[in-house]
N, CA, C and O atoms as a Tripos MOL2 file, in Angstrom:
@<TRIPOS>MOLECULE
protein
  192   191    48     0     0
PROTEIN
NO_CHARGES

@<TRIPOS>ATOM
      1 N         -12.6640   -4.5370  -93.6450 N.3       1 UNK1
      2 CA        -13.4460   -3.6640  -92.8040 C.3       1 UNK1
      3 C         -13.7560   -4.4180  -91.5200 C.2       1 UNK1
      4 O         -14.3460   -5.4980  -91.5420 O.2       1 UNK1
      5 N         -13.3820   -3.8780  -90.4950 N.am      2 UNK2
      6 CA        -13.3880   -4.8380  -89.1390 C.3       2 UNK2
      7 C         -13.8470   -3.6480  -87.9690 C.2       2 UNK2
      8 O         -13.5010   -3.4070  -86.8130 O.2       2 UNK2
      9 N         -14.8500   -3.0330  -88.9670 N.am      3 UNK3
     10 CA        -15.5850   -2.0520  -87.9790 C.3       3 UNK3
     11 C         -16.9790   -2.1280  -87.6910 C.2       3 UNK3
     12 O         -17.3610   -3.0630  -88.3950 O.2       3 UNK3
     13 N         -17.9450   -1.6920  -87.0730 N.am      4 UNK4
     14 CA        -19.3420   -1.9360  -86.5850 C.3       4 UNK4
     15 C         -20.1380   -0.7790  -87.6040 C.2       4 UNK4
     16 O         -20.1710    0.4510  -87.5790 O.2       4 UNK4
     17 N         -20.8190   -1.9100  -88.5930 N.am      5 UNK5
     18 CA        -21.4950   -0.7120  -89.4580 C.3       5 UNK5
     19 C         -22.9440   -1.2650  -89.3390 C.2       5 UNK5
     20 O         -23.3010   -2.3920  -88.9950 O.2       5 UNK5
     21 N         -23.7660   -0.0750  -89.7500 N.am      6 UNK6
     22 CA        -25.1990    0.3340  -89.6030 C.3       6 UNK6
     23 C         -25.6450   -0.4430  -90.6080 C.2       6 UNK6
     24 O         -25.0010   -0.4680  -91.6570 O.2       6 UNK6
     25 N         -26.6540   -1.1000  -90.4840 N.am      7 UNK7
     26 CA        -27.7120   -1.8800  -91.7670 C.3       7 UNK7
     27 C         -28.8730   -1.0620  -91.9690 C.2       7 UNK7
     28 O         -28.9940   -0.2930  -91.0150 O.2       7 UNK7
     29 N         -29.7650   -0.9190  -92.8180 N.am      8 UNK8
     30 CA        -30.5430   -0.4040  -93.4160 C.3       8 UNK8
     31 C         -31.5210   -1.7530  -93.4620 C.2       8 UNK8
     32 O         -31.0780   -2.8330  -93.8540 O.2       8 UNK8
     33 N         -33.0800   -1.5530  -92.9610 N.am      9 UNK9
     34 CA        -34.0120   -2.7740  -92.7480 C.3       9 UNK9
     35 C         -34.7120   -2.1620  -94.0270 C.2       9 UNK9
     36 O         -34.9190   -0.9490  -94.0850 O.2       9 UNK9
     37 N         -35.0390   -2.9300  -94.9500 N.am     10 UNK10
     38 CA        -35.1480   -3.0180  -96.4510 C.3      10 UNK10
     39 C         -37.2290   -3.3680  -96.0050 C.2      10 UNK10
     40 O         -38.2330   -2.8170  -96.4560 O.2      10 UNK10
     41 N         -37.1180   -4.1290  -95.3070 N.am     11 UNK11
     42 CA        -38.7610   -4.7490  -95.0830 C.3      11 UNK11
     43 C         -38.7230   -5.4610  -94.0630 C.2      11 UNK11
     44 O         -37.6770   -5.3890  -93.4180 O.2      11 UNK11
     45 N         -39.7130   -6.3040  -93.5950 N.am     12 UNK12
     46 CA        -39.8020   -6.8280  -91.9900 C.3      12 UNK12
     47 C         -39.0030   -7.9280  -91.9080 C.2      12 UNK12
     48 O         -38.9360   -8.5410  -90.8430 O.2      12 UNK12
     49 N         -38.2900   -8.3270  -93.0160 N.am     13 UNK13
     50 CA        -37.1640   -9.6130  -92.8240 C.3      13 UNK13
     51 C         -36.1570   -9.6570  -93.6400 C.2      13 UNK13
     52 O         -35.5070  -10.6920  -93.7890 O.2      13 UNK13
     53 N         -35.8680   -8.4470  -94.3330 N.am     14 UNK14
     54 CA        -34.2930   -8.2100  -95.1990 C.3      14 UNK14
     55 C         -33.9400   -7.3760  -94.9340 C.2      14 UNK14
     56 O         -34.7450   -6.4510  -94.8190 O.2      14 UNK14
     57 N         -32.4190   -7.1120  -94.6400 N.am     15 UNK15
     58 CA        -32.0800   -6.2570  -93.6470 C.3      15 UNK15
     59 C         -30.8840   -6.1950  -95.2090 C.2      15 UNK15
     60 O         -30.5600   -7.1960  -95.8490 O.2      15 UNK15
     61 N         -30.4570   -4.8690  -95.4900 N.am     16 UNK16
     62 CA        -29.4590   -4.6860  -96.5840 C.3      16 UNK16
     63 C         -28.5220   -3.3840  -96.0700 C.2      16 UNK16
     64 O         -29.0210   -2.3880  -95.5460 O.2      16 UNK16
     65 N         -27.1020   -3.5570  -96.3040 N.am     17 UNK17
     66 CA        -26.5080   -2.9040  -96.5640 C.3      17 UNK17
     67 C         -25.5470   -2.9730  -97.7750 C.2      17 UNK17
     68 O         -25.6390   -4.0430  -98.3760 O.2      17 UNK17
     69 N         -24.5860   -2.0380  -98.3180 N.am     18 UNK18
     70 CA        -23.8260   -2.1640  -99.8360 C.3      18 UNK18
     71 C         -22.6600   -1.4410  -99.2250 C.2      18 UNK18
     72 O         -22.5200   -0.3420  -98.6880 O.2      18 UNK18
     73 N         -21.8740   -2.4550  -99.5010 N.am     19 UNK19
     74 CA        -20.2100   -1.7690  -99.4280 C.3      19 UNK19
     75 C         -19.1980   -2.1290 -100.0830 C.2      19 UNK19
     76 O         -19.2270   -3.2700 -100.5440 O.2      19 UNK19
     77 N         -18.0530   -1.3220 -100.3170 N.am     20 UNK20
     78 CA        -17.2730   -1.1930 -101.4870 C.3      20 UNK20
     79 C         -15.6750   -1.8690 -100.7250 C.2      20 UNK20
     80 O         -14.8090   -1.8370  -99.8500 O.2      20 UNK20
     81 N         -16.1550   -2.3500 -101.7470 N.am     21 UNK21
     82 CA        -14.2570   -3.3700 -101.1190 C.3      21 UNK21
     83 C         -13.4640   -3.5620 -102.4270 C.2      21 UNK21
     84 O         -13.9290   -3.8670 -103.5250 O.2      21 UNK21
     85 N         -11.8510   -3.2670 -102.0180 N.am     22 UNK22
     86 CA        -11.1440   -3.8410 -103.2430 C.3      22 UNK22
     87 C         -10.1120   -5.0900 -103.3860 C.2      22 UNK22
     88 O         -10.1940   -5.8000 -102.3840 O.2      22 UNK22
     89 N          -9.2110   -5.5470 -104.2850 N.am     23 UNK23
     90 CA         -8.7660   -6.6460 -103.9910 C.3      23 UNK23
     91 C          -7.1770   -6.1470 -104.3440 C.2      23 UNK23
     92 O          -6.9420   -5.2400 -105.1420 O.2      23 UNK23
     93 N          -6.3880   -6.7160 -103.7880 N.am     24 UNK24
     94 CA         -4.8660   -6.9870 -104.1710 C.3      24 UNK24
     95 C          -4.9600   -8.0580 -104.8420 C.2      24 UNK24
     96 O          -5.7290   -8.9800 -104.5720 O.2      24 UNK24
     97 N          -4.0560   -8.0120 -105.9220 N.am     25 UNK25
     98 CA         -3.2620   -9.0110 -106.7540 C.3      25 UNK25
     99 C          -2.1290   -9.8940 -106.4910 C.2      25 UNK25
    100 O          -0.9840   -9.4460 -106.4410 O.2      25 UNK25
    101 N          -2.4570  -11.3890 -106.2850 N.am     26 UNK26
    102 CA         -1.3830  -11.2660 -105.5910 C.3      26 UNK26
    103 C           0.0070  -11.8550 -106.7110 C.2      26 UNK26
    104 O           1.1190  -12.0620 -106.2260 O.2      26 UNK26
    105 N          -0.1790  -11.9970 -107.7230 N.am     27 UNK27
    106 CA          0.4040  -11.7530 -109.0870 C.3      27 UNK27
    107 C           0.5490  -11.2400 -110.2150 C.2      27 UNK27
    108 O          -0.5270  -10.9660 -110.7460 O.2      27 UNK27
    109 N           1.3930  -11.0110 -110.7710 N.am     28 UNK28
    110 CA          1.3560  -10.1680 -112.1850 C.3      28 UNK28
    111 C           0.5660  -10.7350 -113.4460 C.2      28 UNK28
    112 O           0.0490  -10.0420 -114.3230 O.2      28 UNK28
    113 N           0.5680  -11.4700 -113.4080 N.am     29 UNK29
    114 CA          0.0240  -12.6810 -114.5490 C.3      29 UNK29
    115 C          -1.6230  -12.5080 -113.7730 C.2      29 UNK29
    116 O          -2.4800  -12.9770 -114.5220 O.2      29 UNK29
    117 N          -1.9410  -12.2010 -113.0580 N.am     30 UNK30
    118 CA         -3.5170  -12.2360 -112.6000 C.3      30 UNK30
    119 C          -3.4920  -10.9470 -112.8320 C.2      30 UNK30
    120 O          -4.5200  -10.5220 -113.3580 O.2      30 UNK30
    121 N          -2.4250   -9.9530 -112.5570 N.am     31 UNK31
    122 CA         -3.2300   -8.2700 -112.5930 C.3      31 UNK31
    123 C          -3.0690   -8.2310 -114.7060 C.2      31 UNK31
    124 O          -3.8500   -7.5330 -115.3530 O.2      31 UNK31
    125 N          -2.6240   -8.5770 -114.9870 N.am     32 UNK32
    126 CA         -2.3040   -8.6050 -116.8680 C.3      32 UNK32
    127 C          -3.9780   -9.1110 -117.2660 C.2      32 UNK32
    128 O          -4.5800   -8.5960 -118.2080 O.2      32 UNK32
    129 N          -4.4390   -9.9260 -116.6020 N.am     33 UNK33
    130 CA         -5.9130  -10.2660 -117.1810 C.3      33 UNK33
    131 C          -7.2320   -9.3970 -117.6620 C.2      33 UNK33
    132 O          -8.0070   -9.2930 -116.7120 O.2      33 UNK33
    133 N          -7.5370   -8.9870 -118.4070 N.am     34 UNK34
    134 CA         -8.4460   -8.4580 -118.6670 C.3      34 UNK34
    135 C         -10.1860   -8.9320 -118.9900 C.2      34 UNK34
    136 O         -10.4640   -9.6860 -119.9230 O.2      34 UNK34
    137 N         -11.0560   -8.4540 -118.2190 N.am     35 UNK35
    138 CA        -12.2010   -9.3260 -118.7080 C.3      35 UNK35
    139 C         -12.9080   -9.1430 -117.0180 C.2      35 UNK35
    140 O         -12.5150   -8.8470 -115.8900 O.2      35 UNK35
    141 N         -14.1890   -9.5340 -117.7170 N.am     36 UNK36
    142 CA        -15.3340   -9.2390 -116.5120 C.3      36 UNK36
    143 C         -14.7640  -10.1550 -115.4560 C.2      36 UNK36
    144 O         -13.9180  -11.0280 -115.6520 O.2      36 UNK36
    145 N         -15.5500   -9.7280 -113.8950 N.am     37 UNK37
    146 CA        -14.7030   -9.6220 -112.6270 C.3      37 UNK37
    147 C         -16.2120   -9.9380 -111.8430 C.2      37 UNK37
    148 O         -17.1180   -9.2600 -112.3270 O.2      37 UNK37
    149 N         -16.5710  -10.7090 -110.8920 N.am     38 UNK38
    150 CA        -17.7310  -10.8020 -109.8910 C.3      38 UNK38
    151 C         -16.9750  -11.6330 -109.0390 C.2      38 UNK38
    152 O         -16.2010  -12.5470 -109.3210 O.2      38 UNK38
    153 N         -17.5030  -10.9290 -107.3870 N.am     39 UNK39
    154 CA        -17.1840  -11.9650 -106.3900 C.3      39 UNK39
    155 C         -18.5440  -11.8930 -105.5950 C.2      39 UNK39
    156 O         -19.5840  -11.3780 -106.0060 O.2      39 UNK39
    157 N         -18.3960  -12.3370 -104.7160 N.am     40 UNK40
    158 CA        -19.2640  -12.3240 -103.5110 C.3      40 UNK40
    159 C         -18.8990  -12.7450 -102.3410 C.2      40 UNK40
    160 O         -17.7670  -13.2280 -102.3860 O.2      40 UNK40
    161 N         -19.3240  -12.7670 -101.4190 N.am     41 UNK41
    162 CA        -19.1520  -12.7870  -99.8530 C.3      41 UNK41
    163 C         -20.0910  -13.0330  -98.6640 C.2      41 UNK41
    164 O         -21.1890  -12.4770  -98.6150 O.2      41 UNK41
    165 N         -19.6180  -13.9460  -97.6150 N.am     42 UNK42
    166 CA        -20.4700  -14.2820  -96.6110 C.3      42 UNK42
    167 C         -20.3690  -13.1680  -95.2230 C.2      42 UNK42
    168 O         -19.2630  -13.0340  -94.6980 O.2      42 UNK42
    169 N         -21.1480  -12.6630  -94.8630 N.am     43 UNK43
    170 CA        -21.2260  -11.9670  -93.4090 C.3      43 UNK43
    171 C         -22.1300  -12.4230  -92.6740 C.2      43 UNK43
    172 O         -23.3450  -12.6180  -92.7330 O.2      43 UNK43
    173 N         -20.6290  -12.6650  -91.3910 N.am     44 UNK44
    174 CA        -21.4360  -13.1610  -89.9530 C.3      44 UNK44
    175 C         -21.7160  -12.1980  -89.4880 C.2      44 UNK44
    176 O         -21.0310  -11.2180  -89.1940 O.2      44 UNK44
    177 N         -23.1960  -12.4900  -89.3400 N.am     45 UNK45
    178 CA        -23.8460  -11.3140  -88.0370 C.3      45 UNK45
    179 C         -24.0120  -11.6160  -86.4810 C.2      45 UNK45
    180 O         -24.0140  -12.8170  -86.2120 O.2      45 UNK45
    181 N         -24.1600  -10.6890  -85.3490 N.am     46 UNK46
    182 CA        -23.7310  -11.5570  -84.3480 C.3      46 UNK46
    183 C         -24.7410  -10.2320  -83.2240 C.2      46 UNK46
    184 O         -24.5130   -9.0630  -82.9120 O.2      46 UNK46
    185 N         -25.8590  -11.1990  -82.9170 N.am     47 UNK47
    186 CA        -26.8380   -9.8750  -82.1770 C.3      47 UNK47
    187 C         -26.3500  -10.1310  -80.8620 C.2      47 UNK47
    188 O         -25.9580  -11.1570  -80.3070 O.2      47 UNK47
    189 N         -26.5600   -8.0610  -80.2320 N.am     48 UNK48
    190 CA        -26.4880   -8.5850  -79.1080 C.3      48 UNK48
    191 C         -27.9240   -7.7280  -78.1050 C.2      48 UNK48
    192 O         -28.1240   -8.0340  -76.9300 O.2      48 UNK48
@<TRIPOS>BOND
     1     1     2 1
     2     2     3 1
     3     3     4 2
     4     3     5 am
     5     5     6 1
     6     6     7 1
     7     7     8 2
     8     7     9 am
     9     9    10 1
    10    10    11 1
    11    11    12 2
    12    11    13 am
    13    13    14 1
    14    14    15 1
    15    15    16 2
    16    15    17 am
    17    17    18 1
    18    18    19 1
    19    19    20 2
    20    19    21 am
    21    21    22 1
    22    22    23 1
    23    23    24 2
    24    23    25 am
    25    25    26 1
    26    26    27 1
    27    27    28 2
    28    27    29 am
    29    29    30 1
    30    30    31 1
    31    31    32 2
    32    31    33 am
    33    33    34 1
    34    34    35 1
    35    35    36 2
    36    35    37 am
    37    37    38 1
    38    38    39 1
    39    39    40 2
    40    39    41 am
    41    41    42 1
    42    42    43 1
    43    43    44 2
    44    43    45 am
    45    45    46 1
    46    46    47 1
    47    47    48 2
    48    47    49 am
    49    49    50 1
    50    50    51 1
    51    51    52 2
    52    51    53 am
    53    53    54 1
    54    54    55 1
    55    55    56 2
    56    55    57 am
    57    57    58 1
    58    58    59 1
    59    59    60 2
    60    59    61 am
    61    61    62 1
    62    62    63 1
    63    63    64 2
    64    63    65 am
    65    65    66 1
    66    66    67 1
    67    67    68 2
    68    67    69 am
    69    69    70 1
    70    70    71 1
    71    71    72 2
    72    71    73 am
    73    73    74 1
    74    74    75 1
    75    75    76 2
    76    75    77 am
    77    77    78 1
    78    78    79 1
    79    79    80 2
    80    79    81 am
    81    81    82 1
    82    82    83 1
    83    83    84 2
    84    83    85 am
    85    85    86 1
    86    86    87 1
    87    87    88 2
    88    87    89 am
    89    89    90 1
    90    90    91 1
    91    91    92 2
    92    91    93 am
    93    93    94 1
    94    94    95 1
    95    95    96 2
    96    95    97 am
    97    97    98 1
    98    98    99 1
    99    99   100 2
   100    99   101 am
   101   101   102 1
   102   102   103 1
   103   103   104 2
   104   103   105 am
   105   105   106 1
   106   106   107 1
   107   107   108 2
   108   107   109 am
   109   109   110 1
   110   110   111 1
   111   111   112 2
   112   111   113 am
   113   113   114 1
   114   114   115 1
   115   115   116 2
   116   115   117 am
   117   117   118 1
   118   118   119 1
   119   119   120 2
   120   119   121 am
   121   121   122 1
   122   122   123 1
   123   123   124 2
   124   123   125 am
   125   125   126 1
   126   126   127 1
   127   127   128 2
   128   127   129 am
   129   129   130 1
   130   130   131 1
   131   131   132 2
   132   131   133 am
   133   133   134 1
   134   134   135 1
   135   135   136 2
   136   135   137 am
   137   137   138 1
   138   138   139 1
   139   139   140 2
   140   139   141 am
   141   141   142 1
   142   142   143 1
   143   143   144 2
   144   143   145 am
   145   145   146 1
   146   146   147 1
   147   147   148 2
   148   147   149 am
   149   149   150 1
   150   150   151 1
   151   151   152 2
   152   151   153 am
   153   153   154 1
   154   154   155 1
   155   155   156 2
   156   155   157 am
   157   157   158 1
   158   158   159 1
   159   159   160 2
   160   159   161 am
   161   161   162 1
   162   162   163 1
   163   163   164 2
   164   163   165 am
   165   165   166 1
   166   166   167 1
   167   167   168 2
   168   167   169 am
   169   169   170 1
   170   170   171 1
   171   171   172 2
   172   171   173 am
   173   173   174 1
   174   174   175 1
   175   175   176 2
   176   175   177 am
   177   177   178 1
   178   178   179 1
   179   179   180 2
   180   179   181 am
   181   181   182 1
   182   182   183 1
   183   183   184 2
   184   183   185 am
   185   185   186 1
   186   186   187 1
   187   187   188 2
   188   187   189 am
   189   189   190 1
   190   190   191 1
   191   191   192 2
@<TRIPOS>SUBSTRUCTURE
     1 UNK1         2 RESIDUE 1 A UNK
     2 UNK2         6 RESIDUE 1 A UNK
     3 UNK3        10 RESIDUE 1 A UNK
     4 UNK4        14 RESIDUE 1 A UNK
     5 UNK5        18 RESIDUE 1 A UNK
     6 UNK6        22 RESIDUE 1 A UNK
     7 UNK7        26 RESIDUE 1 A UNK
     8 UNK8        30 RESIDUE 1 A UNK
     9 UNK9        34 RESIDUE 1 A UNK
    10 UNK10       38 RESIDUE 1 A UNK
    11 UNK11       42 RESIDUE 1 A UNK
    12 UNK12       46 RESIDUE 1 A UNK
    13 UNK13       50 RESIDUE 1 A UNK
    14 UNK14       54 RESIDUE 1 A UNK
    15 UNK15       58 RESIDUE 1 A UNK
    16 UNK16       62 RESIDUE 1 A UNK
    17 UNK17       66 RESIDUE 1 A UNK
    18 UNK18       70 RESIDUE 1 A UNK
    19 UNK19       74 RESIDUE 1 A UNK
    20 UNK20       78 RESIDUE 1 A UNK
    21 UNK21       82 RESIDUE 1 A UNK
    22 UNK22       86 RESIDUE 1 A UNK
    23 UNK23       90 RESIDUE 1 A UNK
    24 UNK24       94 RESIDUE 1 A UNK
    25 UNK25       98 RESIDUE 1 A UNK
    26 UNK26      102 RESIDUE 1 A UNK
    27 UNK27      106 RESIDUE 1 A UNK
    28 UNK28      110 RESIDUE 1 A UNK
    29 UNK29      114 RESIDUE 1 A UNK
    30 UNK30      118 RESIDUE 1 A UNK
    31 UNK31      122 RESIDUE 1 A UNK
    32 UNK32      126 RESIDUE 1 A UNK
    33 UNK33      130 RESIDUE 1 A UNK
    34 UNK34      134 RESIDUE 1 A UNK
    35 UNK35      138 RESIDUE 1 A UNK
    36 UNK36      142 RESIDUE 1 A UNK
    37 UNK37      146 RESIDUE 1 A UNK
    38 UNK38      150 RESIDUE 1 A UNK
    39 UNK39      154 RESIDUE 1 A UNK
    40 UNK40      158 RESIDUE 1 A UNK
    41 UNK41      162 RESIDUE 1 A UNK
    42 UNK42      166 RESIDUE 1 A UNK
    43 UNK43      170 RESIDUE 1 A UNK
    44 UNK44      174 RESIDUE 1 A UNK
    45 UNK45      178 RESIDUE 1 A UNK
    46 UNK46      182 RESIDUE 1 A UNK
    47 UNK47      186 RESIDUE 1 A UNK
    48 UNK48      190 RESIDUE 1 A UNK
């Protein structure tokens, strides 16, 4: 996603938004796996 999205201010210093992302496989032997799945992720914010 390399577009300009809206945040939602949660309280006077957490600012939250939730978005849905998916992943490619980039092997067969990784897509054959079965079993719980968590990632996470860093976002740069950049005021102007």
């Amino acid at each position: 996603m390399n577009n300009p999205a809206t945040l939602g201010c949660v309280n006077g210093s957490v600012i939250e938004s939730h978005f849905l992302a998916s992943l490619k496989w980039r092997t067969y032997a990784a897509l054959t796996r079965i079993g719980a799945f968590n990632a996470s992720a860093n976002v740069d914010v950049t005021f102007k």
